[in-house]
C-alpha positions as CSV (number, residue, x, y, z in Angstrom):
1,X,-11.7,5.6,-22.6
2,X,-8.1,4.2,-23.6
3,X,-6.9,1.3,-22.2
4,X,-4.4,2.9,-20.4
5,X,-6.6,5.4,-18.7
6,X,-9.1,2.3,-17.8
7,X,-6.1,0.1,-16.1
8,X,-5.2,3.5,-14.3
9,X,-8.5,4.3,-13.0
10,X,-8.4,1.0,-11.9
11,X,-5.4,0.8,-10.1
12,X,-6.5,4.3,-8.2
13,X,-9.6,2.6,-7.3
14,X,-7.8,0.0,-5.5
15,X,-5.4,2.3,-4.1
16,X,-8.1,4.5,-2.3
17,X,-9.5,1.5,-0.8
18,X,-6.0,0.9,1.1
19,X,-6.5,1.8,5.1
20,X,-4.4,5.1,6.6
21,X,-2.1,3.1,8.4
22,X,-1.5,-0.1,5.9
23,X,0.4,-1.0,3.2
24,X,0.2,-2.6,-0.1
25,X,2.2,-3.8,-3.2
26,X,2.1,-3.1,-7.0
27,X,1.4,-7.1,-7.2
28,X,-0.8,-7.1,-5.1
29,X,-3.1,-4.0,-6.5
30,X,-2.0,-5.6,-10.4
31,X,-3.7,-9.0,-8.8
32,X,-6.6,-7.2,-7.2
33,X,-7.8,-5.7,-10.9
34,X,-7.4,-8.6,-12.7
35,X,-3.8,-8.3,-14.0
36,X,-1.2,-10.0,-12.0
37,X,1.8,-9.6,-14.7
38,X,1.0,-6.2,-14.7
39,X,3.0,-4.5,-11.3
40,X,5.2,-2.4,-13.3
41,X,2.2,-0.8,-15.3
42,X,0.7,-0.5,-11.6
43,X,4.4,1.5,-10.4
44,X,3.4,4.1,-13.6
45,X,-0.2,4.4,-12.7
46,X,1.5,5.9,-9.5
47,X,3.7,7.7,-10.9
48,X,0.7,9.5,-13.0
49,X,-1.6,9.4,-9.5
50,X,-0.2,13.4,-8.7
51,X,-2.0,14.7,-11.8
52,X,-5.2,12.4,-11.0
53,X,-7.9,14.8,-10.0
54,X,-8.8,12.8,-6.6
55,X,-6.5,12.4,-3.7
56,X,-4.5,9.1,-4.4
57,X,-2.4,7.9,-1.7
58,X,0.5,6.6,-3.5
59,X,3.0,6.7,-0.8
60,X,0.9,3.2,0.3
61,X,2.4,1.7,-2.3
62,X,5.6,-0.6,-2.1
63,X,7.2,-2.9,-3.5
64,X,6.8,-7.1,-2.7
65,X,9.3,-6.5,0.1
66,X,8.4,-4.1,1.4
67,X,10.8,-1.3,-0.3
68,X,9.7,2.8,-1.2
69,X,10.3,2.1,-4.5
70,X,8.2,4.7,-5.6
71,X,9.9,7.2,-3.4
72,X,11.6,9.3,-6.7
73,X,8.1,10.1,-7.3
74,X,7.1,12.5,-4.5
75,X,9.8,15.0,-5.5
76,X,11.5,15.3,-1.8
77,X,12.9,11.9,-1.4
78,X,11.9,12.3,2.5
79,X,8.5,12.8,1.6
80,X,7.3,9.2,1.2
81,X,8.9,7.7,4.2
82,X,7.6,10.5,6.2
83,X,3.6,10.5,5.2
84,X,4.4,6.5,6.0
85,X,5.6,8.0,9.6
86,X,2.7,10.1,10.3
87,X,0.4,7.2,9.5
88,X,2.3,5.2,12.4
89,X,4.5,3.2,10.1
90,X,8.1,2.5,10.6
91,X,10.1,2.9,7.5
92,X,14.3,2.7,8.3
93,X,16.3,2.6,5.1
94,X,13.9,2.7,3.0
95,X,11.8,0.0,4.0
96,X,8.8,-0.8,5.9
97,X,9.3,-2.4,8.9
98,X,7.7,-5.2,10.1
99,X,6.1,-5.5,6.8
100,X,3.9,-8.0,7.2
101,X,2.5,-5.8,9.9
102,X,1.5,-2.9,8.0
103,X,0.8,-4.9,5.2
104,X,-2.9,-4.9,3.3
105,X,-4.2,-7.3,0.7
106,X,-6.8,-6.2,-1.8
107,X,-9.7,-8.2,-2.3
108,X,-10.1,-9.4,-5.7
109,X,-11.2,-7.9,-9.8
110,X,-13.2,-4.5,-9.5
């Protein structure tokens, strides 16, 4: 398996793992699998998580503050924000409110 395809399945690992209802960062998943430099690499794993052949939910992804970041990647720019909604999580102007809240922390390397 390349790399690549090993750091994404990764990632998507992690990112299954994260509750309906929570949130979590690219730094934090990038931590979680052993690569904390890595958050960017974590944003494209998302980006590629539509073509993944399991259900990834991406739109639990945000950035360190809190931010849909991501958002560009669902298509409909609403879309994010509003599978975020139906999971019971504020989101106003792009962010998640009361992030701390909402927010979810990995446990450590896979």
């Amino acid at each position: 398996m390349p790399p690549e395809e090993n750091f994404f399945t990764k990632v998507f690992q992690v990112c299954k793992q994260i509750p309906r209802g929570k949130v979590t960062s690219y730094g934090a998943i990038a931590k979680a699998i052993g690569s904390p430099q890595s958050a960017r690499m974590v944003g494209w794993a998302m980006n590629k998580s539509f073509s993944f052949k399991e259900s990834i939910p991406a739109h639990r992804v945000v950035n360190r503050i809190g931010m849909l970041s991501g958002k560009k990647a669902f298509g409909d720019p609403k879309l994010m924000q509003q599978l975020l909604e139906q999971e019971g999580i504020p989101v106003k102007d792009d962010q998640v409110q009361d992030f701390q809240k909402y927010y979810w922390e990995p446990d450590g390397i896979l």
